[in-house]
Backbone as CSV, one residue per row, in Angstrom:
resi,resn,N_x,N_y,N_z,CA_x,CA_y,CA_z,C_x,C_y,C_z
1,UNK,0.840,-1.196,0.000,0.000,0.000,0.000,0.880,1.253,0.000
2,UNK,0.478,2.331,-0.656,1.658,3.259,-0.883,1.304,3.737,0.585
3,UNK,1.834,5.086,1.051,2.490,5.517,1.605,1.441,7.063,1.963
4,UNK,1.029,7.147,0.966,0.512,8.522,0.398,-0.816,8.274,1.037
5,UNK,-1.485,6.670,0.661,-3.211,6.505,0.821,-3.564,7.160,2.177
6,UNK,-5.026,7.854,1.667,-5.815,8.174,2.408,-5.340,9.878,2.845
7,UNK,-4.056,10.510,2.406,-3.623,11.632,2.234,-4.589,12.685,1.817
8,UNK,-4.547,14.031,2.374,-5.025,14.545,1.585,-4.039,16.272,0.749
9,UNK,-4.228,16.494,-0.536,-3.697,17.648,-0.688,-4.035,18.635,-1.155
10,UNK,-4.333,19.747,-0.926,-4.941,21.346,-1.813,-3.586,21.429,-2.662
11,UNK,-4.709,21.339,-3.732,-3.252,22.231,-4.897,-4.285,23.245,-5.859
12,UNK,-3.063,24.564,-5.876,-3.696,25.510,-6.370,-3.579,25.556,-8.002
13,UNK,-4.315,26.293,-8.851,-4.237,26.453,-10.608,-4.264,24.800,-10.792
14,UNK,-5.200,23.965,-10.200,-5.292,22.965,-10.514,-6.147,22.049,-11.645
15,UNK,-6.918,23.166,-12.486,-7.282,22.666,-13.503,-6.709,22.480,-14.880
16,UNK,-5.214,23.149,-14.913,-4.498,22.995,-16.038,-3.168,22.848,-15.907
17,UNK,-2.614,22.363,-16.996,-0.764,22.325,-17.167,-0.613,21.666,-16.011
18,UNK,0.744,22.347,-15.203,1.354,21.711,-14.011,0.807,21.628,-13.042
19,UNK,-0.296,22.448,-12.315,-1.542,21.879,-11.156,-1.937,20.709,-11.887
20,UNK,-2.396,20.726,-12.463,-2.923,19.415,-13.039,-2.354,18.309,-12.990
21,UNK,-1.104,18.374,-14.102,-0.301,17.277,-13.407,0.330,17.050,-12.054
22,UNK,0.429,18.084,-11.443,0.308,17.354,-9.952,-0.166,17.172,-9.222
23,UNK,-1.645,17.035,-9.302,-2.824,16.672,-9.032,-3.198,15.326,-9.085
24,UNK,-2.464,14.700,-10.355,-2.810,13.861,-10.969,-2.003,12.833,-10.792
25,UNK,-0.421,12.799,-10.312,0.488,12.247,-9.970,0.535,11.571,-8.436
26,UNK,-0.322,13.136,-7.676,-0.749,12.653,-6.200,-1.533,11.534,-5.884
27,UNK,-2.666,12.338,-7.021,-3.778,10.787,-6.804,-3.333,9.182,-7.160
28,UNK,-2.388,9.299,-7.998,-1.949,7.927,-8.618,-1.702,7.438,-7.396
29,UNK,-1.272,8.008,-6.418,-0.908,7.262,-5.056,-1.432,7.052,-4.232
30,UNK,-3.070,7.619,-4.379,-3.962,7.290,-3.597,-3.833,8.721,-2.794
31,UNK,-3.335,9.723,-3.209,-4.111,11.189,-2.354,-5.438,11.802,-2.626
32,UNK,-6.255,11.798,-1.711,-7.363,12.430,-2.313,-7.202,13.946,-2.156
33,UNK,-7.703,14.877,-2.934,-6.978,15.907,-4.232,-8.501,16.904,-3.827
34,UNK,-8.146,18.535,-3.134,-8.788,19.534,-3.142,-8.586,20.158,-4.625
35,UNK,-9.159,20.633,-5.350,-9.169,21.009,-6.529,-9.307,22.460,-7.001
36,UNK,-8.354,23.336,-6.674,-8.595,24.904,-6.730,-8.253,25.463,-7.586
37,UNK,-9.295,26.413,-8.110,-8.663,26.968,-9.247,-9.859,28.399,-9.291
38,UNK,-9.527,29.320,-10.791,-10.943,30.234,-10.816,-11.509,29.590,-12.031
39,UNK,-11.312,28.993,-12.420,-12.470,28.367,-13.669,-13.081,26.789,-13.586
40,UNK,-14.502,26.837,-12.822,-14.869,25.453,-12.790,-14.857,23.874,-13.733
41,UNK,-15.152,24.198,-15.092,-14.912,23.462,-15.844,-13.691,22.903,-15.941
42,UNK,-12.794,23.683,-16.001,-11.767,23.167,-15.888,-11.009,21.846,-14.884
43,UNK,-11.888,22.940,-13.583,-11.584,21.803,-12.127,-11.909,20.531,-12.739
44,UNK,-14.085,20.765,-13.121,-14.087,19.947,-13.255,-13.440,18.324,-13.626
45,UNK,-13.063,19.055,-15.111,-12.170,18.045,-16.059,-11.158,17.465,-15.318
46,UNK,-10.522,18.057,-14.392,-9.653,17.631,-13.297,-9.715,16.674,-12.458
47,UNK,-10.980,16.980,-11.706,-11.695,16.150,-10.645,-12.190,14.969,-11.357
48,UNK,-12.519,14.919,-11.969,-12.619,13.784,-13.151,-12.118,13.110,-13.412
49,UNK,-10.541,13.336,-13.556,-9.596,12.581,-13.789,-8.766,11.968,-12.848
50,UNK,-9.067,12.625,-11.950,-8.606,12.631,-10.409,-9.012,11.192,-9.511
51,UNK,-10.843,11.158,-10.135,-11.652,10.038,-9.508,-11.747,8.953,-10.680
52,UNK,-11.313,9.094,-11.633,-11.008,7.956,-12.223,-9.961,7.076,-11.902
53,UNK,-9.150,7.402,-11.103,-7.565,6.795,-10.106,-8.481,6.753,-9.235
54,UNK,-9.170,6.698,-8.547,-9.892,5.853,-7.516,-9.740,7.221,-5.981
55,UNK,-9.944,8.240,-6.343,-9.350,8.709,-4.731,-10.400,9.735,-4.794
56,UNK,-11.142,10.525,-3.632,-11.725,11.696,-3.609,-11.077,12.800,-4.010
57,UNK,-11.661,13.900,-4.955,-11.678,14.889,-5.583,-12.933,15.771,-5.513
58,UNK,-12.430,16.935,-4.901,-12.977,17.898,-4.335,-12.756,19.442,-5.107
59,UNK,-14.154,20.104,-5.753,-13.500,21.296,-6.135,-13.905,22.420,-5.334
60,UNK,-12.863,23.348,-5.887,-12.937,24.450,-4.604,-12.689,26.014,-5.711
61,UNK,-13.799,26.401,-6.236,-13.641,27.566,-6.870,-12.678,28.772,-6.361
62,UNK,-11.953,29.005,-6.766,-11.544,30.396,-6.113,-10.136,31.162,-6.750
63,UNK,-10.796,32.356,-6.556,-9.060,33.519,-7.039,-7.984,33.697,-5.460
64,UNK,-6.819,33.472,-6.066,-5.720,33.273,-5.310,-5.860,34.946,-4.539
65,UNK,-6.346,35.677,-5.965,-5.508,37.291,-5.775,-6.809,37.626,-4.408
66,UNK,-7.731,36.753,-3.895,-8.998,37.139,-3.320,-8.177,36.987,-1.635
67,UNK,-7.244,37.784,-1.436,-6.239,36.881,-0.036,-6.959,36.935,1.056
68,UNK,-7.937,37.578,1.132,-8.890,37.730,2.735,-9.325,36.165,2.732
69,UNK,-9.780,35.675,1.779,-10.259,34.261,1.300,-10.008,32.997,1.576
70,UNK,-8.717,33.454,1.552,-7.672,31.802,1.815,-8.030,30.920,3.062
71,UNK,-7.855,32.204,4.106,-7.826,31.028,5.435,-9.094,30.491,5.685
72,UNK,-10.561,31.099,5.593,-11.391,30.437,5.168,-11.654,28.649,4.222
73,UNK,-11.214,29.165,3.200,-11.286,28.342,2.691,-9.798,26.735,2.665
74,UNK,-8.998,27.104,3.086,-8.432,26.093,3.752,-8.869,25.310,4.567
75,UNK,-9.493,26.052,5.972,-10.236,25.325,7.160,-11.464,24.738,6.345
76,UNK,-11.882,24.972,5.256,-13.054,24.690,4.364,-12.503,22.988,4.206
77,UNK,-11.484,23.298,3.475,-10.723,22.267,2.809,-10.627,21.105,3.738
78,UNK,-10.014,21.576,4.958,-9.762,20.533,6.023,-11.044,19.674,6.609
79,UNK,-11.715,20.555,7.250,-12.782,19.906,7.842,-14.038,19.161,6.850
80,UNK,-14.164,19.393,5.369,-14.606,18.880,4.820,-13.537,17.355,3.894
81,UNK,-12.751,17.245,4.196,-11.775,16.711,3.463,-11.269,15.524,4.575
82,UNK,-11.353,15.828,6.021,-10.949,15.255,6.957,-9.744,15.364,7.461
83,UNK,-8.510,16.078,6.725,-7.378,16.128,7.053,-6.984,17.182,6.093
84,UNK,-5.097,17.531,6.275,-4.454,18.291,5.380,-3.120,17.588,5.585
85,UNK,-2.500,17.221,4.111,-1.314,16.381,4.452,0.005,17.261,3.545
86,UNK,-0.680,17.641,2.152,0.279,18.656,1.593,-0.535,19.766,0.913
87,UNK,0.056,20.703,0.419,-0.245,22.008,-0.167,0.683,21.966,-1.267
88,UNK,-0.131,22.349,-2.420,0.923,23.034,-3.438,0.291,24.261,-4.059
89,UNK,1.441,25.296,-3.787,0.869,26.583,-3.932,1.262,26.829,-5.449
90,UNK,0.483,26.569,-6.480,1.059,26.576,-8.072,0.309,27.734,-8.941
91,UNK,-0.806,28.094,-8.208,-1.047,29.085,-8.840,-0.784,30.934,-9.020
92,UNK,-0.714,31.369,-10.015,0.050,32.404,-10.326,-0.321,33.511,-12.044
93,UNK,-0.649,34.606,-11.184,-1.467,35.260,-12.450,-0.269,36.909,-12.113
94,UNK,0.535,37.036,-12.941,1.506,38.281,-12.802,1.723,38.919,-14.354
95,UNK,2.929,39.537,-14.654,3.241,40.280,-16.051,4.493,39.368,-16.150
96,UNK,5.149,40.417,-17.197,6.618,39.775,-18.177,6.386,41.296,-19.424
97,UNK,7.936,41.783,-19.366,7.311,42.779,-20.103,8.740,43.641,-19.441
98,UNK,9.290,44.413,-19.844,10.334,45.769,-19.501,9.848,46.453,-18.284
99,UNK,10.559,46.828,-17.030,9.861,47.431,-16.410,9.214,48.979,-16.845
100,UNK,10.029,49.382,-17.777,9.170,50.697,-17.647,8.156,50.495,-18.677
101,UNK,7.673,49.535,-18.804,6.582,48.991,-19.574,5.654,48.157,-18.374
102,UNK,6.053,48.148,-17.141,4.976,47.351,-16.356,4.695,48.848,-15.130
103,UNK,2.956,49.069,-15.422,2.834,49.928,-13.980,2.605,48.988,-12.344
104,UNK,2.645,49.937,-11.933,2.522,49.750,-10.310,1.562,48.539,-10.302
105,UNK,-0.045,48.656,-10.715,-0.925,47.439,-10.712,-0.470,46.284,-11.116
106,UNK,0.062,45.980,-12.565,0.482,44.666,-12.855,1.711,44.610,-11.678
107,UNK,2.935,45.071,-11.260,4.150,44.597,-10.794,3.456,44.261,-9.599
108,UNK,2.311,44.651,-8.585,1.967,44.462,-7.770,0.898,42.992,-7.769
109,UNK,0.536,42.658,-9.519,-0.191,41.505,-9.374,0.439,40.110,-8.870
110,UNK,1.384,40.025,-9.200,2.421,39.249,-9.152,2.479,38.691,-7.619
111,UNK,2.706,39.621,-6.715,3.152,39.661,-5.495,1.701,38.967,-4.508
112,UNK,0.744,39.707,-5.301,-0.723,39.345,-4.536,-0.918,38.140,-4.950
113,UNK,-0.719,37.888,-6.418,-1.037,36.296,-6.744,0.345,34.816,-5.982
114,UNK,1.255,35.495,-6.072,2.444,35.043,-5.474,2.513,34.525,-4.454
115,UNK,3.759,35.677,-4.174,3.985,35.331,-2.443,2.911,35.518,-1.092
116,UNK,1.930,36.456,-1.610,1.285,36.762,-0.626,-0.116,36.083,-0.656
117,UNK,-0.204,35.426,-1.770,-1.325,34.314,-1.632,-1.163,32.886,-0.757
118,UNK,0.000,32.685,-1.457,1.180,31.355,-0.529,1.092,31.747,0.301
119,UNK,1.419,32.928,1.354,1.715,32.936,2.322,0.688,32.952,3.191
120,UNK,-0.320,33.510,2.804,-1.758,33.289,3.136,-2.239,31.725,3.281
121,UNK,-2.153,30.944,2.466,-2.081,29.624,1.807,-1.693,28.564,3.632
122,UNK,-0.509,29.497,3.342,0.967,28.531,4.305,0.650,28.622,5.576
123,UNK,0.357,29.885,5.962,-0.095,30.061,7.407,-1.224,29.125,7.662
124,UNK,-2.424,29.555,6.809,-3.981,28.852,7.308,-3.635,27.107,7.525
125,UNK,-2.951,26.986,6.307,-2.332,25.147,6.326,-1.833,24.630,7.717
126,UNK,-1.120,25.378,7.973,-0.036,25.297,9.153,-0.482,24.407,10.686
127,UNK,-1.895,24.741,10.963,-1.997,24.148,12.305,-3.077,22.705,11.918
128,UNK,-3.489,22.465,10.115,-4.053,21.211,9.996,-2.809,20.546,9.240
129,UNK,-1.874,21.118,8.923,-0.646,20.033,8.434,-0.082,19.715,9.932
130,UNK,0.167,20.454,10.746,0.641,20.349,12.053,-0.131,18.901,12.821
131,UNK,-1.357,18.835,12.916,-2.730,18.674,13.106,-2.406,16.725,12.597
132,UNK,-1.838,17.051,11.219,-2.244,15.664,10.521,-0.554,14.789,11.310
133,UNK,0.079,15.231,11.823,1.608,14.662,11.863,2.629,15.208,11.548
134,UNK,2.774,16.170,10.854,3.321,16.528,9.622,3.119,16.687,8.153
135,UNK,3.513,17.647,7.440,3.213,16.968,6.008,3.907,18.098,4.854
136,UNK,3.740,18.359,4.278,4.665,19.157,2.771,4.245,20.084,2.044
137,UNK,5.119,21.268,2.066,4.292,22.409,0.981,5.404,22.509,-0.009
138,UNK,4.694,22.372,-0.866,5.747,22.890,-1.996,4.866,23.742,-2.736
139,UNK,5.894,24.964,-3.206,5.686,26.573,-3.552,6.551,26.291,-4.978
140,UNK,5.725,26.828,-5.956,6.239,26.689,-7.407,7.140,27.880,-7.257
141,UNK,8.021,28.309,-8.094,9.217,29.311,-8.279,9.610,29.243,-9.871
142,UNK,10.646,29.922,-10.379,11.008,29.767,-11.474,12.406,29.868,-11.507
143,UNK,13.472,29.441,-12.628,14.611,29.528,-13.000,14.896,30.987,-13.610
144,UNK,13.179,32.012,-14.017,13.615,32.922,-13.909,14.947,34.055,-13.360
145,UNK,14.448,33.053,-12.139,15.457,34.173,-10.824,17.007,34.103,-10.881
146,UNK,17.002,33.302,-11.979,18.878,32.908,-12.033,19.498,33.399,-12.993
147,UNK,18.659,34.068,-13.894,18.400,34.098,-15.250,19.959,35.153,-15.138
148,UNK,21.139,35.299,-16.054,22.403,36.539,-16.532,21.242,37.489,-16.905
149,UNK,20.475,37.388,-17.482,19.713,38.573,-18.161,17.868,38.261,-17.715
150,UNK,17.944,39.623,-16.914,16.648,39.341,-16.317,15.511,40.425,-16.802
151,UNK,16.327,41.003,-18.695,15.243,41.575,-18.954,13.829,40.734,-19.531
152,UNK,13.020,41.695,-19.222,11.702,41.363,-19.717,10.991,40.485,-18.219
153,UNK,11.426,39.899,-17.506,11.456,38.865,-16.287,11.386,39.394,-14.528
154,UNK,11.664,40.957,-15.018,11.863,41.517,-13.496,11.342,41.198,-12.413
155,UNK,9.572,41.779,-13.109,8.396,41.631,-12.146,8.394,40.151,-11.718
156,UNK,8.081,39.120,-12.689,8.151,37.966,-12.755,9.185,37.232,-11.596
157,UNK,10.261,38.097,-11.870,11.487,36.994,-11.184,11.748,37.576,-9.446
158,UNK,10.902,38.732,-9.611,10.860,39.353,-7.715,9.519,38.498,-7.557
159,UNK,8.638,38.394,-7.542,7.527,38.068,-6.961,8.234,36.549,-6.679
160,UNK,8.730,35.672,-7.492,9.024,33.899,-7.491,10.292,34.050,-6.102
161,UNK,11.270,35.046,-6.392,12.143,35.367,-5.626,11.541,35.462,-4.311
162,UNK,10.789,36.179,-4.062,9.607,36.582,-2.609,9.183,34.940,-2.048
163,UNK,8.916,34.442,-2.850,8.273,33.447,-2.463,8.986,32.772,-1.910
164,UNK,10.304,32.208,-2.820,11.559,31.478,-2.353,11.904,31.726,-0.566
165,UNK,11.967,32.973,-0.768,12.355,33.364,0.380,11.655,33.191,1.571
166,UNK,10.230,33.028,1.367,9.293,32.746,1.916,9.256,31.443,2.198
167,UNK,9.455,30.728,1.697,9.645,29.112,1.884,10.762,28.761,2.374
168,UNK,11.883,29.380,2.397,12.970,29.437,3.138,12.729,29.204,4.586
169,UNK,12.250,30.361,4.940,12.076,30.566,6.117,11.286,29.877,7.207
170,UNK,9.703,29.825,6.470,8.764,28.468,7.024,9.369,27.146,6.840
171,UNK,10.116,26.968,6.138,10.766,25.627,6.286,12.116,25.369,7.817
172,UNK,12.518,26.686,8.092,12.897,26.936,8.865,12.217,27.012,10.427
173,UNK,11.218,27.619,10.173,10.879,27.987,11.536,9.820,26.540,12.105
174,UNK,9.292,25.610,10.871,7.911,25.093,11.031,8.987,23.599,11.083
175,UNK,9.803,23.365,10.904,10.714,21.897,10.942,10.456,21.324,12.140
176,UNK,10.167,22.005,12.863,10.121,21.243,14.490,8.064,20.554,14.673
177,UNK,7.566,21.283,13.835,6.624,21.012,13.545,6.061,19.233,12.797
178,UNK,7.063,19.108,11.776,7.556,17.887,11.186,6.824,18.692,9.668
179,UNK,7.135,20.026,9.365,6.023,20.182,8.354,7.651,20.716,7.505
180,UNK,7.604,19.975,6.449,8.852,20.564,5.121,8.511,21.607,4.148
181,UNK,9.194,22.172,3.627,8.876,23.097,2.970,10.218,23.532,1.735
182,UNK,9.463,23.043,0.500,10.655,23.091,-0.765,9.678,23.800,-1.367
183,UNK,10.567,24.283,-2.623,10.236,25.122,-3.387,11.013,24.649,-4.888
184,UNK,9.867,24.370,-5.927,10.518,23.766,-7.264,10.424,25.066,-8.491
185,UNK,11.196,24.603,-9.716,11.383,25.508,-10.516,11.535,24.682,-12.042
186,UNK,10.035,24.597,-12.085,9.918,23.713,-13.305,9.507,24.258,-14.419
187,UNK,10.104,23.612,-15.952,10.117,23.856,-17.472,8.910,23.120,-17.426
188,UNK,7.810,23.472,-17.406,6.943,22.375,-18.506,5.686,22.474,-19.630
189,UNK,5.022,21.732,-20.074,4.529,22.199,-21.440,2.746,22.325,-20.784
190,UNK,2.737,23.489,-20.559,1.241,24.037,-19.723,0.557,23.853,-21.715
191,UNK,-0.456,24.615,-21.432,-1.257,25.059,-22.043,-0.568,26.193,-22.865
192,UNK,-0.246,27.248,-21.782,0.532,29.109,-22.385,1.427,28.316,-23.514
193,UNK,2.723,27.577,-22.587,3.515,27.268,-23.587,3.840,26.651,-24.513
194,UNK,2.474,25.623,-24.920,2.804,25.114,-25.687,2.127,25.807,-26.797
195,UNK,0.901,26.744,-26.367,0.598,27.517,-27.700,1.697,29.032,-27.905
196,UNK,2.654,29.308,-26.863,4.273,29.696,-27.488,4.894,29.465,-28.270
197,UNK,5.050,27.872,-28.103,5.986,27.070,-29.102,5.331,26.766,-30.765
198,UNK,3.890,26.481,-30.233,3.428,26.465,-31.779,3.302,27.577,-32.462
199,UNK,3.325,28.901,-31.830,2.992,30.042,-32.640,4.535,30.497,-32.537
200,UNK,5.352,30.111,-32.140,6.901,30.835,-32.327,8.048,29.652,-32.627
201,UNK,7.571,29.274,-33.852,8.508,27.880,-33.961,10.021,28.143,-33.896
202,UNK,10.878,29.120,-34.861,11.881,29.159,-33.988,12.637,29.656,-33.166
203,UNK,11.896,30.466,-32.647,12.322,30.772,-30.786,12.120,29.595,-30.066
204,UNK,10.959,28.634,-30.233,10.917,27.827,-29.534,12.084,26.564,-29.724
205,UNK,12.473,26.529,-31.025,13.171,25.657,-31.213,14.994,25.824,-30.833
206,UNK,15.318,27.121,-30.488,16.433,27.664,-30.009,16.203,27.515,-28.430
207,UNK,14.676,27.547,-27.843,14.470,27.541,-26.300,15.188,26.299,-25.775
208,UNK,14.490,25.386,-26.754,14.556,23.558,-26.627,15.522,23.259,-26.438
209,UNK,16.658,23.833,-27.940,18.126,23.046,-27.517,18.750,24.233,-26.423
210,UNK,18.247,24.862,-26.008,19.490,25.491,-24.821,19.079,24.490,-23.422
211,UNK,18.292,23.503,-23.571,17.813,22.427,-22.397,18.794,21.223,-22.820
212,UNK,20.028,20.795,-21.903,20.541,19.916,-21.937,19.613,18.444,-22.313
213,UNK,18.570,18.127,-21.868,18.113,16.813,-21.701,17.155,16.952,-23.563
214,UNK,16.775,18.632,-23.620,16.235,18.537,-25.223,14.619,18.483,-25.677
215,UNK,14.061,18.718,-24.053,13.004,18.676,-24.523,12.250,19.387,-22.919
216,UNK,10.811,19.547,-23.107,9.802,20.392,-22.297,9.403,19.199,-21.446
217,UNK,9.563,19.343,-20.005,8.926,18.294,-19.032,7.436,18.515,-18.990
218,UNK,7.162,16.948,-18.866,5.813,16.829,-19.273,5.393,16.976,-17.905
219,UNK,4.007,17.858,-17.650,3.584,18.238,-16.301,2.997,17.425,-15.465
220,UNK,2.463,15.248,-15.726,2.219,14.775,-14.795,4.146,13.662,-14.525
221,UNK,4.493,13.600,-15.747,5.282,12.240,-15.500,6.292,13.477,-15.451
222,UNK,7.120,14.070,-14.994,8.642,14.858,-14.938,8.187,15.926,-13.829
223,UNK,7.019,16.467,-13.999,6.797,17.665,-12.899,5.980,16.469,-11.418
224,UNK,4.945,16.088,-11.753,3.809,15.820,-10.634,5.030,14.474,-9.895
225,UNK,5.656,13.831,-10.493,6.523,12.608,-9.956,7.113,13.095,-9.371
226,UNK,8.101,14.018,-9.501,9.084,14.496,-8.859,8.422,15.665,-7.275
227,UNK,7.286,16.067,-7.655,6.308,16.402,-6.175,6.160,15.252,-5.482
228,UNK,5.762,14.163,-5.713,5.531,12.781,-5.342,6.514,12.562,-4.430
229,UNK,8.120,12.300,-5.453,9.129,11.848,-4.300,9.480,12.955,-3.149
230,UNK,9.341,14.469,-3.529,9.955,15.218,-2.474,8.538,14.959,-1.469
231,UNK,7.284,14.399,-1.517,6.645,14.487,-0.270,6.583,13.355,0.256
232,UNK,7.625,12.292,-0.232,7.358,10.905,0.624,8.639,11.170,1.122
233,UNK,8.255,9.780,2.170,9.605,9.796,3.533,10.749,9.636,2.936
234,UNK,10.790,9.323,1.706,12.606,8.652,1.298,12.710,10.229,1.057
235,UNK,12.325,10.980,1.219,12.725,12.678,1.161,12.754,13.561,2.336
236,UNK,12.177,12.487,3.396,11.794,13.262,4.920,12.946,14.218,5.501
237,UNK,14.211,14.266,4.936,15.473,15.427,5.555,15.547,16.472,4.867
238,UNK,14.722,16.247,3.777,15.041,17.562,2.660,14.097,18.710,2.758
239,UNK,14.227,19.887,3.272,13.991,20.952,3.737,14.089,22.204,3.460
240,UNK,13.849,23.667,2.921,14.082,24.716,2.818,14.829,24.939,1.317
241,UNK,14.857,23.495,0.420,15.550,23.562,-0.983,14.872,24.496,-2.107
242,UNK,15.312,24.217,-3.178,14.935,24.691,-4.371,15.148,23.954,-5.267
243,UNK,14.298,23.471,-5.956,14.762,22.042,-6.739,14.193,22.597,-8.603
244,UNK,15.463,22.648,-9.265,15.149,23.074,-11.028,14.343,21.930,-11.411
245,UNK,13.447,22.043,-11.582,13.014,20.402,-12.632,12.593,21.016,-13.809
246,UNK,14.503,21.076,-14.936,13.867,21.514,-16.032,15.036,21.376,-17.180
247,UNK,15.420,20.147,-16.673,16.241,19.357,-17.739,17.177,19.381,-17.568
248,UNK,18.396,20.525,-16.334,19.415,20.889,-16.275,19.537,22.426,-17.080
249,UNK,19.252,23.056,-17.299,18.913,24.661,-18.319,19.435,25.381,-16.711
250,UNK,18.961,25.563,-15.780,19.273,26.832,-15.106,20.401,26.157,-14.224
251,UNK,20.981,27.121,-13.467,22.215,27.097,-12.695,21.884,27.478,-11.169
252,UNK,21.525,26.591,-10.311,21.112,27.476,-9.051,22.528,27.076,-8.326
253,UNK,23.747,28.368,-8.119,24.526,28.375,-7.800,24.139,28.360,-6.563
């Protein structure tokens, strides 16, 4: 029997791309799967796929950027769900663009959808992950933040940066808790990017080969697996990281 059964996890932007696939990777193991996102259909299609692997799937309408919201609806999550075992904070609505091409509102969307949704997220989690034994948040990030050239990426790469830092720290302070806290930085082929790649064939095809391994991780088998192993015990020491899952392309010195 895995390890995972009878688990439960909120993951956010979970009706598409990489929520999805790690949504979908969880359940393979028998997690039953809160389903958050702002577009129901989508969940739906999710939750769907979710309970076809045999596990409860639960949707939970909602905007990240709505932050009064969160802790509500976490304790929502829990007490209807029966437990809280992991969190993945994946959703994220910001700019990309020159800064003196981004005003105050967009650079500030970033931050509200970001770090300060997560952190909202992280806190409310905190005393039903506490609650369950222990259990795992992982906070999406980007390779943005490493980037030699961080034009066009600013806004983008402070808000992921915020977060990092943010997960740093709760992984720090909440360890005694038994609750871990990593933070990943994954390439993979959402929805956005793959209608990128088809509408920019060769930019995309110059993107591809600057990826050692040569290709776009697929968002349940390369992204949702690799959530899988960092929340089981053969990972139980690993703490406060940052993990690239994106072929080898960025450098986290």
């Amino acid at each position: 029997m895995s390890e995972f059964k009878g688990k439960v996890a909120l993951v956010t932007g979970a009706g598409q791309g990489v929520g999805q696939g790690i949504a979908l990777a969880l359940a393979t193991e028998g997690v039953d799967v809160a389903v958050v996102g702002r577009t129901e259909a989508k969940l739906a299609d999710t939750a769907e796929q979710l309970r076809a692997r045999g596990v409860r799937a639960e949707i939970y309408t909602a905007d990240v950027m709505d932050t009064e919201s969160i802790p509500g609806l976490v304790d929502q999550v829990a007490e209807e769900m029966g437990r809280l075992d992991i969190l993945v904070n994946n959703a994220y609505s910001g700019t990309l663009g020159p800064l003196l091409q981004t005003n105050l509102k967009q650079f500030t969307k970033g931050f509200v959808s970001g770090p300060f949704a997560a952190f909202a997220f992280m806190t409310a989690a905190h005393p039903h992950l506490k609650a369950a034994g222990g259990g795992s948040i992982i906070n999406l990030v980007t390779a943005a933040m490493v980037r030699w050239d961080l034009s066009n990426y600013g806004a983008y790469a402070a808000a992921k940066s915020a977060l990092r830092s943010v997960s740093r720290t709760a992984a720090v302070e909440w360890a005694s808790d038994g609750i871990r806290v990593n933070s990943i930085a994954p390439h993979a082929l959402s929805p956005g990017l793959k209608w990128w790649i088809e509408n920019n064939p060769e930019e995309a095809e110059e993107f591809i080969a600057s990826i050692p391994m040569k290709y776009v991780g697929d968002p349940e088998t390369d992204i949702g697996r690799a959530v899988v192993a960092l929340c089981g015990q053969d990972m139980r020491y690993l703490t406060g990281a940052t993990i690239p899952l994106d072929g080898g392309q960025a450098h986290f010195g």
